[in-house]
N, CA, C and O atoms as a Tripos MOL2 file, in Angstrom:
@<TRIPOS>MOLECULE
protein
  128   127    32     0     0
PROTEIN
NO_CHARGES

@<TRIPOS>ATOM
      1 N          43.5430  -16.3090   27.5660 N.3       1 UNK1
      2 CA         44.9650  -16.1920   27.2240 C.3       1 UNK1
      3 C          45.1630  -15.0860   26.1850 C.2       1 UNK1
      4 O          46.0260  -14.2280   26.3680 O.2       1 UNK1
      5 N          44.3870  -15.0870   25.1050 N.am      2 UNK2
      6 CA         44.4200  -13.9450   23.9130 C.3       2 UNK2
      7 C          44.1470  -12.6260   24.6470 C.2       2 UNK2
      8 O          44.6460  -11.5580   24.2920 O.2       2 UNK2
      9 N          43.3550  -12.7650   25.6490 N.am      3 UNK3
     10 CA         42.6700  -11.3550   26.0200 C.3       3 UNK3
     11 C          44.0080  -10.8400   27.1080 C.2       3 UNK3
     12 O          44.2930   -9.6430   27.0790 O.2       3 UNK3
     13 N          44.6850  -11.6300   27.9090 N.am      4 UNK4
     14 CA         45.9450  -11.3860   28.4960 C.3       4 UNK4
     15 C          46.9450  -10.3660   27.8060 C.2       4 UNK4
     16 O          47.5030   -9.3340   28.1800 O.2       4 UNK4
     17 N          46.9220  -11.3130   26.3070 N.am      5 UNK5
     18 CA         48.0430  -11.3460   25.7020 C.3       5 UNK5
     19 C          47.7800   -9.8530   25.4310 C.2       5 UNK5
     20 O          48.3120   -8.8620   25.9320 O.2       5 UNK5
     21 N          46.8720   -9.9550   24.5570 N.am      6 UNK6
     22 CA         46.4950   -8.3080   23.9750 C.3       6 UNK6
     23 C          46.4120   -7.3440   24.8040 C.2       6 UNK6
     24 O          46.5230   -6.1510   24.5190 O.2       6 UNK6
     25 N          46.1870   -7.8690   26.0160 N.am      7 UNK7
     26 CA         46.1840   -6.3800   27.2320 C.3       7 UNK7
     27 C          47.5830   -5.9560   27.6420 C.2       7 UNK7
     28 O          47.9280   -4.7810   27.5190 O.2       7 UNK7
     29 N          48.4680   -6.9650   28.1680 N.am      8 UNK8
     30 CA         49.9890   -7.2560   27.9080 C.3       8 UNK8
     31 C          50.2460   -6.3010   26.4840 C.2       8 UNK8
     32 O          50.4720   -5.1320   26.7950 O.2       8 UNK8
     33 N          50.2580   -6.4970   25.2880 N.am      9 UNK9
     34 CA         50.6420   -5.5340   24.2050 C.3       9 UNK9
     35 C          50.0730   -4.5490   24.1430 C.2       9 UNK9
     36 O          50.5560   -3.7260   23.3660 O.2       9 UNK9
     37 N          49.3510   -4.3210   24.5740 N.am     10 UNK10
     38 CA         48.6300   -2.4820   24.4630 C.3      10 UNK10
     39 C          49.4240   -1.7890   26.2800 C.2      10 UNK10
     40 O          49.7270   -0.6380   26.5920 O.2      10 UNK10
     41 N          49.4920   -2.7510   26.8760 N.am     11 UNK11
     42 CA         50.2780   -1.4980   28.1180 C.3      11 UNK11
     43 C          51.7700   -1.4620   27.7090 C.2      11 UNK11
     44 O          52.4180   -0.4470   27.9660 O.2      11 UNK11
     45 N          52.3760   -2.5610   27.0580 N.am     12 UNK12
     46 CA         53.7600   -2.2860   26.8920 C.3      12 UNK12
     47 C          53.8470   -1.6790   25.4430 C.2      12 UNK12
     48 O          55.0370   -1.5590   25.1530 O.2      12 UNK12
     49 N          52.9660   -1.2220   24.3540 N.am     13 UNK13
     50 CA         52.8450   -0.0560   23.6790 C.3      13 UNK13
     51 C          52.8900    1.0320   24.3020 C.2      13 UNK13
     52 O          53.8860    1.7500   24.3780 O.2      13 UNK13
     53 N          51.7970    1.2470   24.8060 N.am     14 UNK14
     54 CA         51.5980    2.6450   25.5090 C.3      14 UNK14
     55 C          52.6440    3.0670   26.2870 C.2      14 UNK14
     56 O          53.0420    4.2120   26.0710 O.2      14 UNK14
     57 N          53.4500    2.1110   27.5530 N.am     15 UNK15
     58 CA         54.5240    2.4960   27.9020 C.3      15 UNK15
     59 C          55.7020    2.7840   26.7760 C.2      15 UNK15
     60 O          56.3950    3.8020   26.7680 O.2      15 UNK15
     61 N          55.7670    2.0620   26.1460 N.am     16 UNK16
     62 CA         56.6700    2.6090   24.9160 C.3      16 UNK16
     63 C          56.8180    4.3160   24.6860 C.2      16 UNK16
     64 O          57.6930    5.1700   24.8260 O.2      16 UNK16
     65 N          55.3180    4.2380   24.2220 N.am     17 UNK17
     66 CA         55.0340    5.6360   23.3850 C.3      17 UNK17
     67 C          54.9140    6.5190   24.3810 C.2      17 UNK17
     68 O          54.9040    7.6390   23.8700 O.2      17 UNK17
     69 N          54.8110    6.5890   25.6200 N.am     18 UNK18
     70 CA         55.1450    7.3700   26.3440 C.3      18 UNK18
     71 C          56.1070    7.9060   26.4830 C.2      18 UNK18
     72 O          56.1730    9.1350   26.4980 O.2      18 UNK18
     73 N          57.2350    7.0360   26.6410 N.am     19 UNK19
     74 CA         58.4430    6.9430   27.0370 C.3      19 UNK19
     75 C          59.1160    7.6210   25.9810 C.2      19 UNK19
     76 O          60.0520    8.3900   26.1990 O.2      19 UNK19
     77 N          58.6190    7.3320   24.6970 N.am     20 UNK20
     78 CA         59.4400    8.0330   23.3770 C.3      20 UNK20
     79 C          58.5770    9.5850   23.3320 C.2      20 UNK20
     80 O          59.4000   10.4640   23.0750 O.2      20 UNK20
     81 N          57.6310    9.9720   23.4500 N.am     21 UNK21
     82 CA         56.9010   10.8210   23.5600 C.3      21 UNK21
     83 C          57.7050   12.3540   24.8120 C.2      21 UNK21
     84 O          58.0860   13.4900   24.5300 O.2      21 UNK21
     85 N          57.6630   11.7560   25.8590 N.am     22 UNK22
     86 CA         58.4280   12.4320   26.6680 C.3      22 UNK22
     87 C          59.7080   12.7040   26.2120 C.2      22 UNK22
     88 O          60.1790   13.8320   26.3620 O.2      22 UNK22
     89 N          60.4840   11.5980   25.5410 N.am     23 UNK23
     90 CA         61.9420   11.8440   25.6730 C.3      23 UNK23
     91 C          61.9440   12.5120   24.2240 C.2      23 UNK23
     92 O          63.0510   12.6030   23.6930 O.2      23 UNK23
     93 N          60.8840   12.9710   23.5460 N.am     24 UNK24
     94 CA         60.7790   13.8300   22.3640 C.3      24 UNK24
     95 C          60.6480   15.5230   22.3130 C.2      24 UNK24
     96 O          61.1510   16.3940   21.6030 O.2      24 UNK24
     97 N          59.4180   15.5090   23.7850 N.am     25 UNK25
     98 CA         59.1180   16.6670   24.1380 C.3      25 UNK25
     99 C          59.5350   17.4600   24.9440 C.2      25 UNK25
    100 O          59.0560   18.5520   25.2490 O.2      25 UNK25
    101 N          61.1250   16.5720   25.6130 N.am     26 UNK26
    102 CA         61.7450   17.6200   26.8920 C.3      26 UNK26
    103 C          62.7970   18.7060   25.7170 C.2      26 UNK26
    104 O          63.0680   19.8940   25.8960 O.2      26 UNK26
    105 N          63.1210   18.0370   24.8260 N.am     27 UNK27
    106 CA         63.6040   19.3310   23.8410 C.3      27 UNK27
    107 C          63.2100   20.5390   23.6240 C.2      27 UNK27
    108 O          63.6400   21.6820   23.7850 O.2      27 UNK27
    109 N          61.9890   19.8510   23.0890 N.am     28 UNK28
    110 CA         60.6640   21.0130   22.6520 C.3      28 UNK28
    111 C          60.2840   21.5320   22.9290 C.2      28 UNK28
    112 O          60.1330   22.5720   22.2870 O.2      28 UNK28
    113 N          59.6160   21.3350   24.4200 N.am     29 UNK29
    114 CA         58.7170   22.1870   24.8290 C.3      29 UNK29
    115 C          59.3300   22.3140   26.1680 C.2      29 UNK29
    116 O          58.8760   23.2070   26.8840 O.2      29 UNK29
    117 N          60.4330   21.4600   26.7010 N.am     30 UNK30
    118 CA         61.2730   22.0140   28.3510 C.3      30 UNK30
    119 C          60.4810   21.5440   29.2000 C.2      30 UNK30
    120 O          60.5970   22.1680   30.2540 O.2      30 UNK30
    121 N          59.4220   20.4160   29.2770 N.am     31 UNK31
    122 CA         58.6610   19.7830   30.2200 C.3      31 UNK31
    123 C          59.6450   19.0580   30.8730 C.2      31 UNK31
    124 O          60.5650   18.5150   30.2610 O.2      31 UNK31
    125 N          59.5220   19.0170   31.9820 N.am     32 UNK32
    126 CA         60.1890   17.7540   33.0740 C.3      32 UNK32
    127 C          60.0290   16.5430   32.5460 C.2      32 UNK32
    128 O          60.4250   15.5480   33.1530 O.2      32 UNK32
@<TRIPOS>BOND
     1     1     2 1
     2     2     3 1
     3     3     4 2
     4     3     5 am
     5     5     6 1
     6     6     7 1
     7     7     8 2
     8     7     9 am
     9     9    10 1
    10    10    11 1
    11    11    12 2
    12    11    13 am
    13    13    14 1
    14    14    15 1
    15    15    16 2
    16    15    17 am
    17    17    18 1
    18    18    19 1
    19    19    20 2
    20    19    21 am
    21    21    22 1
    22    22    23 1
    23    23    24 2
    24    23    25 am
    25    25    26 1
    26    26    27 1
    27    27    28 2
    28    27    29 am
    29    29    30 1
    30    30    31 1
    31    31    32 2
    32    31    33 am
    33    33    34 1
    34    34    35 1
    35    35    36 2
    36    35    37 am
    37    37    38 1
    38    38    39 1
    39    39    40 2
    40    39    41 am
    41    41    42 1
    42    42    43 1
    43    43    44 2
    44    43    45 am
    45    45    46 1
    46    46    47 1
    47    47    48 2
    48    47    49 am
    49    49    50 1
    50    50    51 1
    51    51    52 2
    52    51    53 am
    53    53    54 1
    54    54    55 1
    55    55    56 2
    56    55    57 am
    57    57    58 1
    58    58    59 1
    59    59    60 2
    60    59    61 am
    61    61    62 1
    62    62    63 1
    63    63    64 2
    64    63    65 am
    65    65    66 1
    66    66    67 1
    67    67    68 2
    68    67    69 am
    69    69    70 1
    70    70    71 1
    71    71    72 2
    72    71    73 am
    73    73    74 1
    74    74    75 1
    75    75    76 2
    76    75    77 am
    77    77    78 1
    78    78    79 1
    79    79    80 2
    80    79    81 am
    81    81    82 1
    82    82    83 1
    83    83    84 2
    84    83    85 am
    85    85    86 1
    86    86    87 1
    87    87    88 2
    88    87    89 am
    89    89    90 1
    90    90    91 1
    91    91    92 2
    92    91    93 am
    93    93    94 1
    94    94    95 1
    95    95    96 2
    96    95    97 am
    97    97    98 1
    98    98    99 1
    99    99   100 2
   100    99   101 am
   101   101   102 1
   102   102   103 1
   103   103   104 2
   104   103   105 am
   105   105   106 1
   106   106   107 1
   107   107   108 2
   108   107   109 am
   109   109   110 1
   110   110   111 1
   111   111   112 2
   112   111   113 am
   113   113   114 1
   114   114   115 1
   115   115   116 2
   116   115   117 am
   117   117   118 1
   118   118   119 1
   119   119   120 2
   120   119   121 am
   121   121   122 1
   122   122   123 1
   123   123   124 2
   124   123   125 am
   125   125   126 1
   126   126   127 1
   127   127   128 2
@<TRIPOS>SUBSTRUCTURE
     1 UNK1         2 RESIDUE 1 A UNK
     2 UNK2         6 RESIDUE 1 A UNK
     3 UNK3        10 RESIDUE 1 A UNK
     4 UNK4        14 RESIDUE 1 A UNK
     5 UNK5        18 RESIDUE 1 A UNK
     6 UNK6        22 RESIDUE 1 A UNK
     7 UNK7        26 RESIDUE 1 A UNK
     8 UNK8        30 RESIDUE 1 A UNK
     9 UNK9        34 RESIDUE 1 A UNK
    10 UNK10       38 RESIDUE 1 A UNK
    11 UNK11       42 RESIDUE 1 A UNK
    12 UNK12       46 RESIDUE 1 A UNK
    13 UNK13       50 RESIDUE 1 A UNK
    14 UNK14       54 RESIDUE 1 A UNK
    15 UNK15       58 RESIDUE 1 A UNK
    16 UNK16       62 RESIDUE 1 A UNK
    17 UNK17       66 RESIDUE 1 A UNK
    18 UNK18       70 RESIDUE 1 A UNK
    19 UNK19       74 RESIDUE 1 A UNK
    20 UNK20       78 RESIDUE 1 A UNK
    21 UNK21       82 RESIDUE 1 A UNK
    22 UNK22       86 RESIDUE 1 A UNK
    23 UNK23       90 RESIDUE 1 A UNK
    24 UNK24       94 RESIDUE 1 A UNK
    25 UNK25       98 RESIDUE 1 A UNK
    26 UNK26      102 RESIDUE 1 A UNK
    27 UNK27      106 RESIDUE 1 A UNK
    28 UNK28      110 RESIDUE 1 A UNK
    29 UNK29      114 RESIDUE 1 A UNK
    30 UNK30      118 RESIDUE 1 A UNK
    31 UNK31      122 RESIDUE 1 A UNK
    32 UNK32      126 RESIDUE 1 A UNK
């Protein structure tokens, strides 16, 4: 259940920081 849980919070981090990451760098740098 812990090992779920924690895998569950590290992909919906990473999707996070993606998501803010991209929507940081289409300014910047004009990536799609």
């Amino acid at each position: 259940k812990d090992l779920l849980d924690n895998r569950k919070q590290r992909i919906l981090s990473t999707i996070r920081n993606s998501e803010e990451l991209r929507r940081g760098t289409i300014g910047h740098t004009g990536f799609p």
